[in-house]
C-alpha positions as CSV (number, residue, x, y, z in Angstrom):
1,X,50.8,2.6,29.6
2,X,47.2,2.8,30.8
3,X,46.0,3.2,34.8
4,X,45.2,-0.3,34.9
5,X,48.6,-1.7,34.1
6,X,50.4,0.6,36.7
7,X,47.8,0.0,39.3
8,X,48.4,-4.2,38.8
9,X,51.9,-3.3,39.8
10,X,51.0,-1.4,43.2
11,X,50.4,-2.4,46.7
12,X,47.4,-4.6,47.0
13,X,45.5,-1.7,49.2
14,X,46.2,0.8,46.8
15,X,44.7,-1.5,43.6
16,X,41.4,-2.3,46.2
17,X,41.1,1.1,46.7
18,X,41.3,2.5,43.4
19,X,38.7,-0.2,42.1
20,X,36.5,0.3,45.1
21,X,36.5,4.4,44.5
22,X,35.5,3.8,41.0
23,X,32.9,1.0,41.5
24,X,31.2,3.8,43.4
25,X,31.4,6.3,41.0
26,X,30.2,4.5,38.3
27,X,27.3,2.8,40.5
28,X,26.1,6.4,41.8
29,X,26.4,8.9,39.4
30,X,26.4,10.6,35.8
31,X,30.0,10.3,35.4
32,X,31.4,12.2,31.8
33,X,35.0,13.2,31.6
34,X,36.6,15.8,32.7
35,X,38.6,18.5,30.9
36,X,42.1,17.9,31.7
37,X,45.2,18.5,29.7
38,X,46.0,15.7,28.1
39,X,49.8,15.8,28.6
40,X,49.1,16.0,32.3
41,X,47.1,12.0,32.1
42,X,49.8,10.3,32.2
43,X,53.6,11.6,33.2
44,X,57.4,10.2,33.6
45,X,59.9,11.3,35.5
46,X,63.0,10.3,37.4
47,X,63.4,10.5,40.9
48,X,66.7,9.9,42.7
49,X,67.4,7.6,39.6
50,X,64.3,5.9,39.8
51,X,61.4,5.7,37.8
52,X,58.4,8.1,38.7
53,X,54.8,7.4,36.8
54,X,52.1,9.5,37.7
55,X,48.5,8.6,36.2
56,X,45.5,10.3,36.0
57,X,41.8,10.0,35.8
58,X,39.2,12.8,36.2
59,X,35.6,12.9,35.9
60,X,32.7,15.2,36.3
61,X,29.0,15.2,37.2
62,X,26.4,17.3,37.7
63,X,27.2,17.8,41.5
64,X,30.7,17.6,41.2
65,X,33.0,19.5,39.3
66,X,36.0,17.3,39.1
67,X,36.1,13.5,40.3
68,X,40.3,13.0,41.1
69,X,41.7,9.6,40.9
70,X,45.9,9.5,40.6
71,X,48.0,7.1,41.1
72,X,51.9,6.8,41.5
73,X,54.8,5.0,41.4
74,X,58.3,5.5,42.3
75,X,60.3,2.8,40.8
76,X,59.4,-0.7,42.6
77,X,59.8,0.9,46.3
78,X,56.8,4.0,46.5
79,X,53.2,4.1,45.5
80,X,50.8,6.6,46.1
81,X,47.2,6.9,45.7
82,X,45.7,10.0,46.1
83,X,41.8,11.1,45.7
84,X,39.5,14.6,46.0
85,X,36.6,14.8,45.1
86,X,35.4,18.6,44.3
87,X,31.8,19.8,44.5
88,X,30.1,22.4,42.2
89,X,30.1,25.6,43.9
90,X,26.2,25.6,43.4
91,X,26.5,22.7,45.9
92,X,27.6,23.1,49.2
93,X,29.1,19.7,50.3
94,X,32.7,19.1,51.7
95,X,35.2,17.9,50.3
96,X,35.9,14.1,50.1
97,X,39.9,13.3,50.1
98,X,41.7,9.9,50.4
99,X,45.4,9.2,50.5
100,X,47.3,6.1,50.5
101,X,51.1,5.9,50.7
102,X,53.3,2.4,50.6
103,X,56.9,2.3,50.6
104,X,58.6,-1.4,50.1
105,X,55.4,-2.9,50.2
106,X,54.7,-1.7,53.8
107,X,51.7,0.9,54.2
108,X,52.8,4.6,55.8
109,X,50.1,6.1,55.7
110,X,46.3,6.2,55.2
111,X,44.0,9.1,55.4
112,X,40.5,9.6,54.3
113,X,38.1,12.4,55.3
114,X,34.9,14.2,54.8
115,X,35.9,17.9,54.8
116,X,33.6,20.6,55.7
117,X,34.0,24.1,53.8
118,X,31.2,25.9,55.6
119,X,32.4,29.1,57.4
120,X,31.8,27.5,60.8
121,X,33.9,24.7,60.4
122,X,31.2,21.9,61.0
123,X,30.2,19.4,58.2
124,X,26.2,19.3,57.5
125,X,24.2,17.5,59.9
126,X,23.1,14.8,57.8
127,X,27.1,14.2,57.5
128,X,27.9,13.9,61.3
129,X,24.3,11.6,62.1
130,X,25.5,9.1,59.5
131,X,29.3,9.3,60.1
132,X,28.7,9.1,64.0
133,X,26.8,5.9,63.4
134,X,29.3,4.3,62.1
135,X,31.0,4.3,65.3
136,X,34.2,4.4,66.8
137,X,37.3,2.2,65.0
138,X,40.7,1.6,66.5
139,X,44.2,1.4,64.6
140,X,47.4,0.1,66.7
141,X,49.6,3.2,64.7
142,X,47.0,6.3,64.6
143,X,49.1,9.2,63.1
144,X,49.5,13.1,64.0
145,X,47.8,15.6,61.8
146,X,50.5,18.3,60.1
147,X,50.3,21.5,61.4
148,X,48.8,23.0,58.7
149,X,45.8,20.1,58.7
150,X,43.1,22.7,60.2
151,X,40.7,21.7,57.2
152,X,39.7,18.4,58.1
153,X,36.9,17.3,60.6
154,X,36.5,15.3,63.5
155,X,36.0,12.3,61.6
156,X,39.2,12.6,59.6
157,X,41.3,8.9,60.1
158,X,44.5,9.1,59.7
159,X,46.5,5.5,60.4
160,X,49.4,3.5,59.4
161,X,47.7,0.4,58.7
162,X,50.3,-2.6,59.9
163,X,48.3,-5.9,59.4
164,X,46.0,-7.6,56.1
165,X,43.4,-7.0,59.0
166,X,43.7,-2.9,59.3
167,X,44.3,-2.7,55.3
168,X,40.7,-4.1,55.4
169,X,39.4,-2.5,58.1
170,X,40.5,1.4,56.4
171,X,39.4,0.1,53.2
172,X,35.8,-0.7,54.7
173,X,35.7,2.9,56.5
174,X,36.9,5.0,53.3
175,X,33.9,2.7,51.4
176,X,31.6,3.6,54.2
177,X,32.6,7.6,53.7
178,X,32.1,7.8,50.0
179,X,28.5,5.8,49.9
180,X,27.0,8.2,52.5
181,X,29.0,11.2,50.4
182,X,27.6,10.7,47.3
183,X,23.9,9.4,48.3
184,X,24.0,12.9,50.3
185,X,25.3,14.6,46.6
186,X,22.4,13.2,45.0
187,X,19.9,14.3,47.3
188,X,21.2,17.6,47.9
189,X,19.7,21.2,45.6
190,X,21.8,23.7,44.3
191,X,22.2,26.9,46.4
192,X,22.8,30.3,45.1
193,X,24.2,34.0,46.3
194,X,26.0,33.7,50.2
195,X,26.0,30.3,50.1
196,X,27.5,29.6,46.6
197,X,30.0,32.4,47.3
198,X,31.1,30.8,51.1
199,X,31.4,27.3,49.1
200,X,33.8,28.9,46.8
201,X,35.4,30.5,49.8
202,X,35.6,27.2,51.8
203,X,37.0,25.2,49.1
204,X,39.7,28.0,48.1
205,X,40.9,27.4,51.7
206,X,41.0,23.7,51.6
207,X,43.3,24.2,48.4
208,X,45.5,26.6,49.7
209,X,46.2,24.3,52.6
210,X,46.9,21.0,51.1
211,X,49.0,23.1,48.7
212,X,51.3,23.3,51.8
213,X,51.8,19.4,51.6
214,X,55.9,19.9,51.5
215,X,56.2,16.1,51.2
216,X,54.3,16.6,48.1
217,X,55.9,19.2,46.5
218,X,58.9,18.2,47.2
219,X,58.8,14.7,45.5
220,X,57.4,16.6,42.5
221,X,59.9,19.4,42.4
222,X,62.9,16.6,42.6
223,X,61.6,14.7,39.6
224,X,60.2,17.5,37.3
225,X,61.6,20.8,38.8
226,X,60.0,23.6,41.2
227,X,58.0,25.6,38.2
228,X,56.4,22.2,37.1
229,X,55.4,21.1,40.5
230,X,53.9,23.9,41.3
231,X,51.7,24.2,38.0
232,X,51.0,20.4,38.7
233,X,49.9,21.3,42.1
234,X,47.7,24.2,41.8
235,X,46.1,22.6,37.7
236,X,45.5,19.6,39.0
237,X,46.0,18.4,42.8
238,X,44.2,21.6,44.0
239,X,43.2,23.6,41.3
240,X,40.5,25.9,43.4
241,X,37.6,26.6,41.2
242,X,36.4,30.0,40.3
């Protein structure tokens, strides 16, 4: 089974999306692969008697120390996308993230965002002048934060897409995020000492957190069990670097 045949098979948003975030990789950076174990690429499980496949891809660059693409599927009724993007700690840049969740062919949920992991909170200047002038964009189902969401920024979206029109629209925006993310990677010089540490610090948190995603966890710990879920989770969801 390879990550193109399962993503053929998943909600049309999903396969854009998947083939957008890549196109952009490959256009914009010095992609090589990334170390992951190898029984952990590809996965099968059974979920409520259904079918679970998770795939994986994972890259690294020179700015980023692990480029996350996975994609799932729950029999013919659930798929998942699901994307972070983790900076070198020599680099202090937030923390790109994109989910997508479909069930029966109907979008849930849509989230993209541009995380800061500064100690104040704020993302980088250059961040905020070029997300600002993107302006304003308006969803007919926006959707609450969790309570445990204090990681992401004021620009974070988070919609239940409900026409061809919105899937378009959050497709554009998540585009729109990841172009002015990684031109601002590539332009941006290692730091070292304080800074390095509080990048470390600020993505430990950001881990942590989504970590606490019980909808997650839960799907995980139904199909492969508790102790699997949460070495899946913290290895290669949000494995918090060193």
């Amino acid at each position: 089974m390879s990550i193109s045949s399962l993503r053929e098979q998943q909600h049309p948003l999903i396969r854009q999306l998947a083939n957008r975030i890549e196109a952009i990789w490959e256009r914009y950076l010095d992609l090589a692969p990334y170390p992951m174990p190898p029984e952990l690429g590809y996965v099968e499980g059974r979920l409520e008697g259904e079918r679970l496949r998770i795939e994986n891809r994972c890259y690294q660059t020179p700015q980023f120390r692990k480029l996350h693409l996975e994609l799932a599927r729950v029999g013919a009724t659930l798929d998942i996308l699901h994307c972070v993007m983790f900076p070198r700690a020599n680099y202090a840049l937030p923390m790109f993230g994109t989910d997508l969740v479909a069930g029966k062919g109907q979008m849930s949920a849509a989230i993209v965002d541009l995380s800061p992991v500064s100690a104040d909170k704020y993302l980088p200047v250059a961040y905020q002048q070029e997300l600002a002038a993107l302006g304003a964009v308006n969803f007919s189902q926006p959707r609450p934060l969790p309570e445990w969401a204090d990681i992401f920024s004021e620009f974070c979206l988070f919609v239940r897409p409900n026409s061809s029109e919105e899937d378009s629209l959050f497709l554009s925006r998540v585009e729109s995020y990841l172009e002015i993310h990684v031109q601002q990677a590539l332009k941006s010089q290692p730091v070292s000492g304080e800074e390095a540490i509080q990048v470390i610090a600020g993505q430990r948190y950001y881990c942590t957190k989504q970590q606490k995603n019980d909808k997650t966890r839960r799907v995980l710990e139904k199909a492969f069990g508790p102790e699997w879920a949460e070495h899946y989770m913290t290895t290669v969801l949000f494995d918090c670097a060193d």
